[in-house]
N, C-alpha and C positions, 0 to 999 in steps of 0.2 A: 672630695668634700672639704671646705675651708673649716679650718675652727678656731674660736678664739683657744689661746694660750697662757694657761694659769701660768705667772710671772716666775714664781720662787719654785715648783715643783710640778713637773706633767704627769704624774703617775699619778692614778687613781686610789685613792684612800680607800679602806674597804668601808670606813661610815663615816657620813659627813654628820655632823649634829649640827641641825640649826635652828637660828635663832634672832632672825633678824627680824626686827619689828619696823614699822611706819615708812615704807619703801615703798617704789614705784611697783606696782602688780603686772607681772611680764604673762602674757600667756605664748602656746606654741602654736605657730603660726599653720603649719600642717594640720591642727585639729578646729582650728577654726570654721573653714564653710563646710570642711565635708559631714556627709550623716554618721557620724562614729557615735552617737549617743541615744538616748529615748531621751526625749522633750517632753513625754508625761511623766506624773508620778507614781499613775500606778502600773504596779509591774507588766513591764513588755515581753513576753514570750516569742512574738516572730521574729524573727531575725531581721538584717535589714541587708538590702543589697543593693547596690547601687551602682550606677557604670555610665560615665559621659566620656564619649572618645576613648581614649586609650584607656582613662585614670578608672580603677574598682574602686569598691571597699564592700567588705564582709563583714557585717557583725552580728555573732550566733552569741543568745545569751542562756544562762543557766538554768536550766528548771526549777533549782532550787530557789535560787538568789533573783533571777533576773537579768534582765539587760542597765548596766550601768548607765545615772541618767545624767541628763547637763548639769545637774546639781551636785554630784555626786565628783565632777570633773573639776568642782570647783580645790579638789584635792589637789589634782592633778595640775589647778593653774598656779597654788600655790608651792607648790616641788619647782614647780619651772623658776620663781619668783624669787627664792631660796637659791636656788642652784646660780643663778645666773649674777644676782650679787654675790654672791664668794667668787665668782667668777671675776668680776670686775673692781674687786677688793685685791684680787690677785693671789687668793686663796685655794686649793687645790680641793673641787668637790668629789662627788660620789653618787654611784646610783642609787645606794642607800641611806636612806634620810633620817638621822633620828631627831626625834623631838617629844615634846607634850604636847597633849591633845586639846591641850585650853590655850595654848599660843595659835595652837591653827586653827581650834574655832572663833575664837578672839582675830586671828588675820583674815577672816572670809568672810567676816559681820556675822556669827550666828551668837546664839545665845551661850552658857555655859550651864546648863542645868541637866540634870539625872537622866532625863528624854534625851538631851541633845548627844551626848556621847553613847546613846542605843546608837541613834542613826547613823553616826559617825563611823560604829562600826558595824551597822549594815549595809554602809556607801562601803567601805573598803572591799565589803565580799563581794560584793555586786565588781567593785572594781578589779578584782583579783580572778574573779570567774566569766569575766566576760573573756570571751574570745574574738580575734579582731585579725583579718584578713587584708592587706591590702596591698599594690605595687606603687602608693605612692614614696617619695624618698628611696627606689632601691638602687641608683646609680648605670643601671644597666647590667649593675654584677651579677644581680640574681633577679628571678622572674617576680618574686612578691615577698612579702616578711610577714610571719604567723605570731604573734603576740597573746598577752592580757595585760590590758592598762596597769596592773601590778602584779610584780614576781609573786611578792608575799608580802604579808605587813606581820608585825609581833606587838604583842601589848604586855608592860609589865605592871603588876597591879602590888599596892600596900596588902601586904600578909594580914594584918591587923585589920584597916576599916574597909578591902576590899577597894581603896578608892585608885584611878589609874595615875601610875607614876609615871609613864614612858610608852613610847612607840616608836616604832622601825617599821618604814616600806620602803622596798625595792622596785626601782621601777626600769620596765623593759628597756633594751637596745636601740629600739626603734624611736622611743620618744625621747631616751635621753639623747642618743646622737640628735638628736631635732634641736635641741633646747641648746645644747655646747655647739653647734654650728653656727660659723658666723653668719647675723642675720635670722637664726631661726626663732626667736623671741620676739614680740611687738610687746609695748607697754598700754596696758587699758585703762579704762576709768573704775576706781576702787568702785564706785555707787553700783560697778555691774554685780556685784554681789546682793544687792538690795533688791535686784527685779526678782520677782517672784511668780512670772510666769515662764514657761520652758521657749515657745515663739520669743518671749519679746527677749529671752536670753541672747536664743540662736541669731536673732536679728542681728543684736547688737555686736556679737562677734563678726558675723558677714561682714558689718558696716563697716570695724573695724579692718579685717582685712584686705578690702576690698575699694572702700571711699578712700580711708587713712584721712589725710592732712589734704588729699586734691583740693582743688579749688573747683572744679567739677561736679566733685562726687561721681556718686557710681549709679548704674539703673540697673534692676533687671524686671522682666517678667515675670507675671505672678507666677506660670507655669514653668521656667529658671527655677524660681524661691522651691518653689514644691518639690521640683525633681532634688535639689541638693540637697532638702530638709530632710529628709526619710522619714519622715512624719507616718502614721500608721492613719490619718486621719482621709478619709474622702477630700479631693480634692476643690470643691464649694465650700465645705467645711473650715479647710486651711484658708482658703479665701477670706469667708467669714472673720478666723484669728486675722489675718492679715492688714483684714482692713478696720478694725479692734485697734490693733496697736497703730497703725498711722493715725487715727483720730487720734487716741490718746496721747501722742505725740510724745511722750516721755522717755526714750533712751537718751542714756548717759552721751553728750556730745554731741547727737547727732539728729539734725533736722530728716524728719521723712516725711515724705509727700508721695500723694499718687496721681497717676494721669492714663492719657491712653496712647500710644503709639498707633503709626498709619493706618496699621492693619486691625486698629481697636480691640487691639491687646492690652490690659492692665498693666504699666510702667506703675515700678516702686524704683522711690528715688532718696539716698543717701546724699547729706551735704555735712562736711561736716558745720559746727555753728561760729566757727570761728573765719568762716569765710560768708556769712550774710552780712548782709548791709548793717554800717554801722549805726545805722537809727532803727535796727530791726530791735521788736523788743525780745529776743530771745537770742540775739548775740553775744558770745562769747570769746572771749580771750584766749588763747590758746594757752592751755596747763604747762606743759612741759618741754623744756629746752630741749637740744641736742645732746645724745649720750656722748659724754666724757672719753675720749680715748686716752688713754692711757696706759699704754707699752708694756710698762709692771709693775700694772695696780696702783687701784685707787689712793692704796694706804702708801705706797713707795712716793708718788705724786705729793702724797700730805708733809714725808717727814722731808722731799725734795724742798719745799716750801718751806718749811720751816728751819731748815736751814739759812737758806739766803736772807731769812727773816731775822736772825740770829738765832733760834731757837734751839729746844732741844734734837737736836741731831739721830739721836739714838732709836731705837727700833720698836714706835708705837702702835706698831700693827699690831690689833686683839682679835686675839685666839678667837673663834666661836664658841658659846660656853653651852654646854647642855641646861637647858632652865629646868630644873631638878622642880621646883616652887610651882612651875607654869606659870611664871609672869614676864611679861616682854623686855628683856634688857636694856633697850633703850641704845643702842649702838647706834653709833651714828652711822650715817646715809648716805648715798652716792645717786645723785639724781641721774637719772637716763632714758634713753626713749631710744626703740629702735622703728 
């Protein structure tokens, strides 16, 4: 397995604190089409199983807690997102992430209010108690890898008003080698946080892993969509969603339309909008450049330039600071797109 290589140090920290604000949102690319989550919100108790050709996956959820759901992943997309700029900062991460819990509800569009940090921390348990089966990523060396989407997460709270000051989660083997492999990260549209149904979530990652930037786009069959969704839903029903979200047209990027193949089968079709015609009126420009390479680190790159520039020469690479306050540092930004 390739990996990128933190520039100044390869050894794994035992906690990373971060804290980067207004950055490109990377998700991991292995969790994207497959069923690894509940697409509803209210609690799933069956498991989900699933198997095309070789590739499984298993996921048995808690009786207590539940089956962790796409919303709930949105944790998960922002660790990746975290991880992956210090990575390209040329800063040495960790599978354990400290932070405050108002910069990552603030990074995933929710709200910050008394309710929101219940749910927050009853996405972690769901996240921490799911159990998750699968042989995809296992190189050959071993037959499949047993996880939960988090080792454990810790919260510290003010002694005085009870209000939370800090959090720690640790996240498995399986997804961080995903995220630090080169390539295992895609950068998405921030507004996927803003859908608010579980279908037009899941779409929108599909479309993402799968359309990307082609100029083609991608198709699949309604009964394709169904099999990868693990949707608990009858499958007319999911149809039903499906063909919902094509009319209403609204994922972040990406044009979807439907049609019929020879056999008059329902084709759903992925473009992205930056390759319709340029008198279309829902074309767009493509957001984001090429990720940056850069040997070691972005911030090496910076004081590299500034030197020939005449500049200060000296070593302006910043620390990541833990936001004690919970408010977004403001650190500057390293645009990328994988």
């Amino acid at each position: 397995m390739v990996r990128r290589n933190p520039s100044s140090d390869d050894r794994q920290p035992d906690l990373f604190a971060a804290s980067f604000a207004d950055i490109p949102v990377r998700d991991q690319r292995d969790t994207m089409e497959r069923p690894f989550f509940s697409l509803a919100k209210r609690p799933r108790l069956d498991p989900i199983e699933y198997q095309v050709g070789n590739v499984w996956v298993e996921v048995s959820p808690n009786p207590q807690f539940g089956m962790a759901t796409i919303w709930d992943a949105d944790i998960l997309i922002w660790a990746s997102t975290q991880i992956t700029e210090a990575i390209d900062r040329g800063m040495p991460p960790s599978r354990t992430i400290q932070f405050h819990p108002y910069n990552l509800l603030k990074s995933i569009r929710r709200t910050t209010g008394g309710a929101d940090y219940t749910r927050l921390r009853a996405a972690l348990e769901r996240l921490t108690h799911t159990a998750v089966r699968t042989n995809i990523r296992t190189d050959g060396k071993k037959k499949f890898a047993s996880f939960h989407w988090l080792e454990s997460w810790t919260e510290t709270t003010d002694e005085q008003s009870g209000e939370p000051t800090g959090m720690t989660i640790t996240l498995p083997d399986w997804l961080y080698d995903g995220i630090v492999e080169r390539g295992g990260v895609l950068t998405i549209h921030e507004d996927y946080f803003l859908l608010t149904g579980g279908i037009e979530r899941w779409l929108y990652r599909v479309a993402r892993k799968h359309a990307g930037r082609q100029q083609a786009g991608w198709s699949f069959t309604m009964r394709q969509l169904y099999e990868k969704s693990g949707s608990a839903a009858r499958f007319s029903d999911f149809a039903i969603d499906i063909r919902r979200v094509v009319k209403a047209n609204q994922l972040p990027e990406y044009e979807v339309s439907m049609d019929r193949n020879a056999d008059g089968d329902e084709i759903v079709r992925f473009v992205h909008r930056s390759h319709l015609a340029m008198d279309h009126p829902r074309h767009e420009l493509p957001r984001f450049p090429g990720r940056r390479q850069t040997p070691d680190g972005i911030h090496a790159a910076a004081r590299s330039f500034n030197g020939l520039a005449g500049g200060n020469t000296g070593d302006q690479a910043q620390a990541v600071q833990f936001a004690g306050q919970g408010r977004g540092d403001g650190t500057p930004t390293a645009k990328s797109d994988n």
